[in-house]
C-alpha positions, 0 to 999 in steps of 0.5 A: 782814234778819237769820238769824232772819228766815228760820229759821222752823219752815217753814224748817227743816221743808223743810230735814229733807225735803232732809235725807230726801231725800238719805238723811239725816245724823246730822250734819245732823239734829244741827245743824239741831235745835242751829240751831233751839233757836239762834233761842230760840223754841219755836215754831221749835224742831224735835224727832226727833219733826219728823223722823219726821213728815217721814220718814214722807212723803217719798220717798227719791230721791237716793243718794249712794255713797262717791265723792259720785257722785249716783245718782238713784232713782225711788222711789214712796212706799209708805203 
């Protein structure tokens, strides 16, 4: 099994709703942008626009403060 055997659209699509999830990071949404243009197919490669697709329904649950201490949320998504 070889890295893009598993970096698939799929893949990287669950990886932003962790991402969302959690908050976010700019850093992480640069690197998994960088790491899907990476396996050189535009069938996998993720844009801002994924991102925002994403975002748009998946509820924030997870804050985690300056101490890296989690405090969870209950958080119902509002359409």
């Amino acid at each position: 099994i070889k890295p893009r055997d598993i970096m698939t659209k799929a893949a990287f699509e669950n990886a932003i709703r962790m991402v969302m999830m959690t908050g976010g990071s700019t850093n992480a949404v640069l690197h998994l942008i960088a790491m899907s243009r990476s396996c050189q197919d535009p069938e996998v490669a993720i844009t801002l626009d994924d991102f925002q697709r994403i975002s748009d329904v998946v509820s924030f649950v997870i804050h985690y403060n300056n101490r890296k201490t989690i405090l969870p949320y209950v958080c119902s998504h509002q359409s």
